[in-house]
C-alpha positions as CSV (number, residue, x, y, z in Angstrom):
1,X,107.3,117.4,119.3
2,X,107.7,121.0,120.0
3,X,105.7,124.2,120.3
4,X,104.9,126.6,117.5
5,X,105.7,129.9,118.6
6,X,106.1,131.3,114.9
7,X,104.3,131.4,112.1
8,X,105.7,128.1,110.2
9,X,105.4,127.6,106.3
10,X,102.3,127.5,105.0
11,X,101.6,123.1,104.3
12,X,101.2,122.6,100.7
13,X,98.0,121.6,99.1
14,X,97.8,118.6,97.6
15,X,97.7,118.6,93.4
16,X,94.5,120.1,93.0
17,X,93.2,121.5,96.0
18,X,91.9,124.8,96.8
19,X,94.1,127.1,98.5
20,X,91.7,129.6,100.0
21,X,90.8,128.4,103.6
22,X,93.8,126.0,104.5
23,X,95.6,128.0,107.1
24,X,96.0,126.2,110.1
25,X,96.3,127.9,113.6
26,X,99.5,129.5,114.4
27,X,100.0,128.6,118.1
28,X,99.4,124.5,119.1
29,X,101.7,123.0,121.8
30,X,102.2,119.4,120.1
31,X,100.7,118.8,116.2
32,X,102.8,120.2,113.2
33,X,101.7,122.1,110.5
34,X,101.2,119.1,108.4
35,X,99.5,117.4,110.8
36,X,96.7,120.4,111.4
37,X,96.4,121.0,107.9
38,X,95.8,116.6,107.2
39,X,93.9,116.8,109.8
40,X,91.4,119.4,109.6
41,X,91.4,118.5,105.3
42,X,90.4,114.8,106.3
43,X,87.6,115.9,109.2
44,X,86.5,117.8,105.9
45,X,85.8,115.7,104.0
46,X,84.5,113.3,106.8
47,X,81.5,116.2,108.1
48,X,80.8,118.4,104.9
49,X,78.4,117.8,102.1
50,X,80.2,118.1,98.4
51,X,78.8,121.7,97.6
52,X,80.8,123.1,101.0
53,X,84.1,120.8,100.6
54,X,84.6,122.7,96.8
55,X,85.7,125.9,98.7
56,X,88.5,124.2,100.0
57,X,89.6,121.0,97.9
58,X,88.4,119.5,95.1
59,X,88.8,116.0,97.2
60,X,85.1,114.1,97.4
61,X,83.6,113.9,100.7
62,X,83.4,110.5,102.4
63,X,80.5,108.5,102.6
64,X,78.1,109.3,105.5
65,X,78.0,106.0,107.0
66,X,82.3,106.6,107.1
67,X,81.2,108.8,109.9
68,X,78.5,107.8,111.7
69,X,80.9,104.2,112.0
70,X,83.3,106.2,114.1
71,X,81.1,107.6,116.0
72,X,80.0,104.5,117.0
73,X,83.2,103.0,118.4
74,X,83.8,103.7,121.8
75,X,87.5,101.8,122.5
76,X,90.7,102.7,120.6
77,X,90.7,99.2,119.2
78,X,87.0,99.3,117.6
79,X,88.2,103.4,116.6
80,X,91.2,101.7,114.5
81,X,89.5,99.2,112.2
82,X,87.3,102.1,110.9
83,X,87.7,103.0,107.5
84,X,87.3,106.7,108.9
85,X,90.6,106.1,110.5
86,X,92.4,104.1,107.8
87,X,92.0,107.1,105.3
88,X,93.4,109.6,107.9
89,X,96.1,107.1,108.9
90,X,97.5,106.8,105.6
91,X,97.5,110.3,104.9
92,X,99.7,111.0,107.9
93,X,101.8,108.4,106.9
94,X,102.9,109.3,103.6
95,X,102.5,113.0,104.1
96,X,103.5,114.4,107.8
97,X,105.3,111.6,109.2
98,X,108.2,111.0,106.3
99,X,110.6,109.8,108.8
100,X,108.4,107.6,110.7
101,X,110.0,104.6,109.3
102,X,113.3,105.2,111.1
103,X,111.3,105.5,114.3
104,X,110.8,102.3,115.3
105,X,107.7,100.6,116.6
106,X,107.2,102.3,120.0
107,X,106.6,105.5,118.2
108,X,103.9,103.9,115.5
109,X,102.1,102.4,118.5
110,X,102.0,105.2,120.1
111,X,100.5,107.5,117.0
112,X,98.3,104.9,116.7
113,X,96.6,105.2,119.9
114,X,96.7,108.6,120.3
115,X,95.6,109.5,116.9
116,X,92.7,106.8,117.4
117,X,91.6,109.5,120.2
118,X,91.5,112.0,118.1
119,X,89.5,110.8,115.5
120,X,87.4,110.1,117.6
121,X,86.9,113.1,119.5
122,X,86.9,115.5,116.4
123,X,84.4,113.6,114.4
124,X,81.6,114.3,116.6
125,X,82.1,118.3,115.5
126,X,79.5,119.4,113.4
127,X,80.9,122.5,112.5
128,X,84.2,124.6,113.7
129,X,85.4,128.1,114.5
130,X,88.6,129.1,113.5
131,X,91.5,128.9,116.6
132,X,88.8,128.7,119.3
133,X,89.4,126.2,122.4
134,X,87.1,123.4,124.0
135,X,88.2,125.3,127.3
136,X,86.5,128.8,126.1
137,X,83.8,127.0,124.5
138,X,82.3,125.0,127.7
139,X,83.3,128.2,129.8
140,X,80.8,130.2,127.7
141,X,77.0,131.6,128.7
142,X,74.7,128.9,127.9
143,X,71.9,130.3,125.9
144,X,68.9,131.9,126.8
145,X,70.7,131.8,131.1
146,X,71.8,135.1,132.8
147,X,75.6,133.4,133.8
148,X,75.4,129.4,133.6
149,X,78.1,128.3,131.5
150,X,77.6,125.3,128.9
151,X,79.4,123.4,131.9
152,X,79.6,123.2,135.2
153,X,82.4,124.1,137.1
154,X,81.9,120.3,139.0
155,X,81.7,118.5,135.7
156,X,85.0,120.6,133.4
157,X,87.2,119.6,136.7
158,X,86.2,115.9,135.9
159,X,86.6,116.3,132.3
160,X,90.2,117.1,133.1
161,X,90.4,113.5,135.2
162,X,90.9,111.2,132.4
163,X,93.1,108.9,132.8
164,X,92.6,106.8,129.8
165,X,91.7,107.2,126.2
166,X,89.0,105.4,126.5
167,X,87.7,107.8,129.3
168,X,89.0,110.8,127.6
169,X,86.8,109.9,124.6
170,X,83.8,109.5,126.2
171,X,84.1,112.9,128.9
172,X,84.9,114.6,125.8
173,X,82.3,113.7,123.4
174,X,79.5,114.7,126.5
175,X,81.4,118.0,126.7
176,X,81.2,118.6,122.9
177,X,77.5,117.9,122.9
178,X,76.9,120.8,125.6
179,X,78.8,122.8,122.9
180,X,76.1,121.4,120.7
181,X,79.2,120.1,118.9
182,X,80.4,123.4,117.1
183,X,81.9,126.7,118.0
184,X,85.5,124.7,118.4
185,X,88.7,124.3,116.5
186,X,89.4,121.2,115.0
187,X,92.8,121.7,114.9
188,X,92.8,123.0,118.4
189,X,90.5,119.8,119.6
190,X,92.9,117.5,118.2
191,X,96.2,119.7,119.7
192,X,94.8,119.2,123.2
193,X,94.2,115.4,123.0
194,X,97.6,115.3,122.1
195,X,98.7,117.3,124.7
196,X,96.9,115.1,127.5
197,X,98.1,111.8,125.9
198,X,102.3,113.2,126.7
199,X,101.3,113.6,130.0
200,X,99.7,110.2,130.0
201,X,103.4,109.2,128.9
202,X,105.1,111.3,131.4
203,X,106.5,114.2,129.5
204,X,105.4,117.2,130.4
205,X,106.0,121.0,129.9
206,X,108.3,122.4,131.6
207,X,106.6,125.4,132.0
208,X,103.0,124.9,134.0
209,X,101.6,126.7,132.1
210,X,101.8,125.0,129.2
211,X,100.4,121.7,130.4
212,X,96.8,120.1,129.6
213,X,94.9,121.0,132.7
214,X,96.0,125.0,132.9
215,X,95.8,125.1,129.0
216,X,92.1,124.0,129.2
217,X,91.3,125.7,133.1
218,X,92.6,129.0,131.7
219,X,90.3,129.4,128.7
220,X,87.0,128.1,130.7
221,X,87.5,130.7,133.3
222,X,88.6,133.3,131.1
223,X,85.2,132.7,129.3
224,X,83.8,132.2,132.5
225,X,85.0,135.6,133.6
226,X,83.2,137.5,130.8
227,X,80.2,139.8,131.7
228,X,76.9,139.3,129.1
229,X,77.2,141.8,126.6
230,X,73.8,144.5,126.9
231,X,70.4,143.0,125.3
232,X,72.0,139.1,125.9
């Protein structure tokens, strides 16, 4: 997996889906193109009622309870037998990973679990913001406070402990509730998850500062750093 550092071609839409609003984000250190754009199509369709989802695809939302199943599960196991996960499993199968069946089965196991993560993480967003960072998000002025951010300095250096995806899911999901589980990139969410889970497998960056823990340190304290704007 490699890093985008230019703008890739645009993913194609599927037969029938709505161009307007399917960019994905330029700069992710691990998903491709296809992967963002599956991705962010199938949390869609998992969080958006059928009047929003027309101004992007012409796809049906999922049933509620699809949702509030995988929010539910708490192990990678109990995350896999969802059919939230099935349907975004199959898409990445037959449309982002055409080569995945000269891989072997190493590689599918380990999709498996780390994309098990990931749904499980990004399904408890409500709503997103364009190329915006967990990091930046938790680092921001909680509202209606002169300069406490949404977390603590104490609990974003344990959030960046995990040392399983088991732990990772549940550290994250409290942090994306002090977001109140918007004002993130889905694509972005996902991208770090990913990020964390080749460390997990020893392969990092070589550069440092390309690697989970500065990735998501830099954009807390950065956010962290800002002054409240006059009248906040």
């Amino acid at each position: 997996m490699s890093e985008v550092e230019q703008q890739a071609p645009q993913p194609q839409a599927a037969e029938g889906e709505a161009t307007a609003g399917n960019a994905v984000e330029r700069y992710r250190y691990v998903l491709t193109d296809q992967e963002a754009y599956e991705l962010r199509l199938w949390w869609r369709r998992l969080v958006m009622d059928d009047k929003k989802l027309k101004r992007y695809t012409q796809q049906r939302p999922y049933p509620r309870g699809v949702r509030a199943t995988l929010r539910r599960c708490a192990t990678i196991e109990s995350v896999m037998l969802t059919e939230a996960f099935r349907h975004l499993w199959l898409t990445l199968e037959s449309r982002a990973w055409t080569e995945a069946a000269n891989e072997g089965p190493n590689k599918r196991n380990q999709r498996l679990e780390v994309w098990s993560v990931i749904a499980a993480v990004v399904c408890e967003l409500r709503d997103e913001t364009f190329d915006a960072p967990l990091g930046k998000r938790l680092g921001e002025k909680r509202p209606n406070t002169v300069d406490t951010p949404r977390m603590s300095d104490l609990r974003f250096q344990q959030l960046l402990d995990c040392h399983s995806g088991e732990e990772l899911i549940r550290r994250f999901r409290r942090a994306l509730k002090l977001a109140d589980n918007a004002g993130i990139s889905v694509v972005r969410l996902a991208d770090i998850v990913a990020l964390w889970d080749l460390e997990q497998r020893g392969q990092y960056r070589v550069k440092a500062a390309q690697r989970f823990a500065f990735v998501m340190s830099d954009a807390y304290f950065k956010a962290r750093a800002l002054k409240p704007a006059a009248g906040d």
